[in-house]
PyMOL CGO cylinders between C-alpha atoms (Angstrom):
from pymol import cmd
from pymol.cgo import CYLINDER

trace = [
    CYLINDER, 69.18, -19.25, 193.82, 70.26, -22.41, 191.74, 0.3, 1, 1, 1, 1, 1, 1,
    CYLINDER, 70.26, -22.41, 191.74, 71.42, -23.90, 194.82, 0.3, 1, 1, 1, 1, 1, 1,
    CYLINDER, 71.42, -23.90, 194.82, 67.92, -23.60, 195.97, 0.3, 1, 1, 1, 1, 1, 1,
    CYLINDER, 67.92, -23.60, 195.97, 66.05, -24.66, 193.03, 0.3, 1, 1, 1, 1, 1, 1,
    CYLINDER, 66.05, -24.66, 193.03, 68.60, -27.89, 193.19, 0.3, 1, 1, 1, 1, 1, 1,
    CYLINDER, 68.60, -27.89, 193.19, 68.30, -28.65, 197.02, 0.3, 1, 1, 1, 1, 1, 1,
    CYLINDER, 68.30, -28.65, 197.02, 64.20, -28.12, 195.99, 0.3, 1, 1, 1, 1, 1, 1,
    CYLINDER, 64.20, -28.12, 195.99, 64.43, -31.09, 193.13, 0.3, 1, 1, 1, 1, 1, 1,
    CYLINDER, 64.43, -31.09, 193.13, 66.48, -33.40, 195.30, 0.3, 1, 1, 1, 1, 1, 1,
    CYLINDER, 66.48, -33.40, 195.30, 63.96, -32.87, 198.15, 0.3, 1, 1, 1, 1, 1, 1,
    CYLINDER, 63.96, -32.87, 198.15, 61.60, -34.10, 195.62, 0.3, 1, 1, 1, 1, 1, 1,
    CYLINDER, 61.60, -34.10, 195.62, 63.28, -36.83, 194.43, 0.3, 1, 1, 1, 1, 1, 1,
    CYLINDER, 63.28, -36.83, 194.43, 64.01, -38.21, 197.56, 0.3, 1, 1, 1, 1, 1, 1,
    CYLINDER, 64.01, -38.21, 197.56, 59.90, -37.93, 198.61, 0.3, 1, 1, 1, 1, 1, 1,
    CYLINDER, 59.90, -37.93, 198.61, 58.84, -39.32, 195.41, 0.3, 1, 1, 1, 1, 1, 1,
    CYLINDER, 58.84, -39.32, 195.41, 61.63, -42.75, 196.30, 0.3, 1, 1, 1, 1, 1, 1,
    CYLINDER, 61.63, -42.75, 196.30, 59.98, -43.03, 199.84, 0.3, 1, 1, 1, 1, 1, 1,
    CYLINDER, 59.98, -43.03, 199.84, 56.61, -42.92, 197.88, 0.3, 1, 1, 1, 1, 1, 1,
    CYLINDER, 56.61, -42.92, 197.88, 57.25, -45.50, 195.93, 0.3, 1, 1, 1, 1, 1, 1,
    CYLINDER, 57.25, -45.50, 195.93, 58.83, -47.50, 198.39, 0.3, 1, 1, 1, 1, 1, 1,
    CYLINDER, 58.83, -47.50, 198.39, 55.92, -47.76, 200.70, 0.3, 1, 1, 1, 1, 1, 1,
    CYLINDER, 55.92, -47.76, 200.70, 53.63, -48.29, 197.19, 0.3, 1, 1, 1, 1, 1, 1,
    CYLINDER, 53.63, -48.29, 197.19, 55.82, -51.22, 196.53, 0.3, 1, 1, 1, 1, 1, 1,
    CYLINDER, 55.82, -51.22, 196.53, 55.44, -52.34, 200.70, 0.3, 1, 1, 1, 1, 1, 1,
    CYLINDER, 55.44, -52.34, 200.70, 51.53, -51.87, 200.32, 0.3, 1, 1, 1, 1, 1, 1,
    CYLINDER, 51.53, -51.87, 200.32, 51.15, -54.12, 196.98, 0.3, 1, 1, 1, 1, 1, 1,
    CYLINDER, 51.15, -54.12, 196.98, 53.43, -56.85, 198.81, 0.3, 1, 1, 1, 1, 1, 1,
    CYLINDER, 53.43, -56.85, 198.81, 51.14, -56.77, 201.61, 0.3, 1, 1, 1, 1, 1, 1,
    CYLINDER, 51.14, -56.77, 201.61, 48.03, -56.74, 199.22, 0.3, 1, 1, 1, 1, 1, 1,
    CYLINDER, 48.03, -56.74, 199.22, 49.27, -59.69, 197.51, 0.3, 1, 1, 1, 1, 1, 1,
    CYLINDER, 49.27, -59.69, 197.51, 49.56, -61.54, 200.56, 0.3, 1, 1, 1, 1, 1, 1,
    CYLINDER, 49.56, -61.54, 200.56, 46.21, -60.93, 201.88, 0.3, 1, 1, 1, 1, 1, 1,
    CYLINDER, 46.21, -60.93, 201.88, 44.91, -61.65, 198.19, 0.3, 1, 1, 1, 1, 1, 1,
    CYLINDER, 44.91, -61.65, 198.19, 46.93, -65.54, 198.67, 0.3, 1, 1, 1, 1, 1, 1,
    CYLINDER, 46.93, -65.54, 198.67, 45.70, -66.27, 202.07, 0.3, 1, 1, 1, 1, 1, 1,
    CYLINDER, 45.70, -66.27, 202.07, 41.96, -65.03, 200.94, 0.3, 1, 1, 1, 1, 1, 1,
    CYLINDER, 41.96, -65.03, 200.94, 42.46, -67.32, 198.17, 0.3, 1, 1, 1, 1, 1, 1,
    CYLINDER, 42.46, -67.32, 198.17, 43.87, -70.23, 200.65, 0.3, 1, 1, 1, 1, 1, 1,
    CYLINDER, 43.87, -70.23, 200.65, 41.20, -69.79, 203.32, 0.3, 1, 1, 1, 1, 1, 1,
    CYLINDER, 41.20, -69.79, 203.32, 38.30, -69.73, 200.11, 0.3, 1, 1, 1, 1, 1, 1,
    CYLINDER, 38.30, -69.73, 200.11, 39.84, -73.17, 198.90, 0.3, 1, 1, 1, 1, 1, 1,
    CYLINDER, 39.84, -73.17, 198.90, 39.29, -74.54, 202.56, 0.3, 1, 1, 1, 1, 1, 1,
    CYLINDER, 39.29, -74.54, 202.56, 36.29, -73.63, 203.03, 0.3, 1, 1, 1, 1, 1, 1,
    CYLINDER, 36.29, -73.63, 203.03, 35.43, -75.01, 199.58, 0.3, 1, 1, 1, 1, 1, 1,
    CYLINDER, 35.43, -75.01, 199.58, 36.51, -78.54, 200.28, 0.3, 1, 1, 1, 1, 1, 1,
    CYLINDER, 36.51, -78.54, 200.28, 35.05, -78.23, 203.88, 0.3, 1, 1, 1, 1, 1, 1,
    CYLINDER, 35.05, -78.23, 203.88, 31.78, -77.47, 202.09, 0.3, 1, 1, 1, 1, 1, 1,
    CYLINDER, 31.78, -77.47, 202.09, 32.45, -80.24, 199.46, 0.3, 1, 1, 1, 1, 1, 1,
    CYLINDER, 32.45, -80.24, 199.46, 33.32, -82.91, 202.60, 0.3, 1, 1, 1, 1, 1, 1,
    CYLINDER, 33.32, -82.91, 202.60, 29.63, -81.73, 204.20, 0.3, 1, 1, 1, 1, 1, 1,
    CYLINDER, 29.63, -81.73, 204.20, 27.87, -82.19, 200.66, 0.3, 1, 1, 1, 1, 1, 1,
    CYLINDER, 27.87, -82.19, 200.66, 29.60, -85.68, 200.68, 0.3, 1, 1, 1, 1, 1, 1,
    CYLINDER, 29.60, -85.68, 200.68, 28.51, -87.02, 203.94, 0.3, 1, 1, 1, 1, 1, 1,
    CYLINDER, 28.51, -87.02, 203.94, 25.09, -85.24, 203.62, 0.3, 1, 1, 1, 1, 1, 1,
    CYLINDER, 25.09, -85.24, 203.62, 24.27, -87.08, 199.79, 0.3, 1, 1, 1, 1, 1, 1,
    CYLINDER, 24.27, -87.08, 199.79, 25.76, -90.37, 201.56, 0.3, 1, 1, 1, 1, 1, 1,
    CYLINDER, 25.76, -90.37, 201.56, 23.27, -90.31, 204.63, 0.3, 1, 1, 1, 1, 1, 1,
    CYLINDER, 23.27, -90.31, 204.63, 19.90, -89.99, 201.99, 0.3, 1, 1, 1, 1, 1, 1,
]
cmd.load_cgo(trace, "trace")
């Protein structure tokens, strides 16, 4: 019975590890989606500044 009730906890253990091992895989790939959000904003920030630019210089 305490064999059981061991082989039970390390079970658990071991599903909780793989848990947090794909938590930590999903924030990585969060965080990389977050940078090259952040990346393709600041292009199309300066491609809108370039646009204002030429559009003021043409009045």
């Amino acid at each position: 019975m305490e064999q059981k009730r061991k082989e039970e906890i390390r079970k658990s253990i071991i599903a909780c590890d793989n848990d947090i091992v794909k938590l930590r895989s999903q924030a990585e790939n969060l965080e990389e989606i977050i940078k090259n959000q952040k990346c393709t904003q600041k292009r199309f920030e300066s491609e809108c500044d370039k646009y204002e630019i030429k559009r003021q210089k043409k009045r």
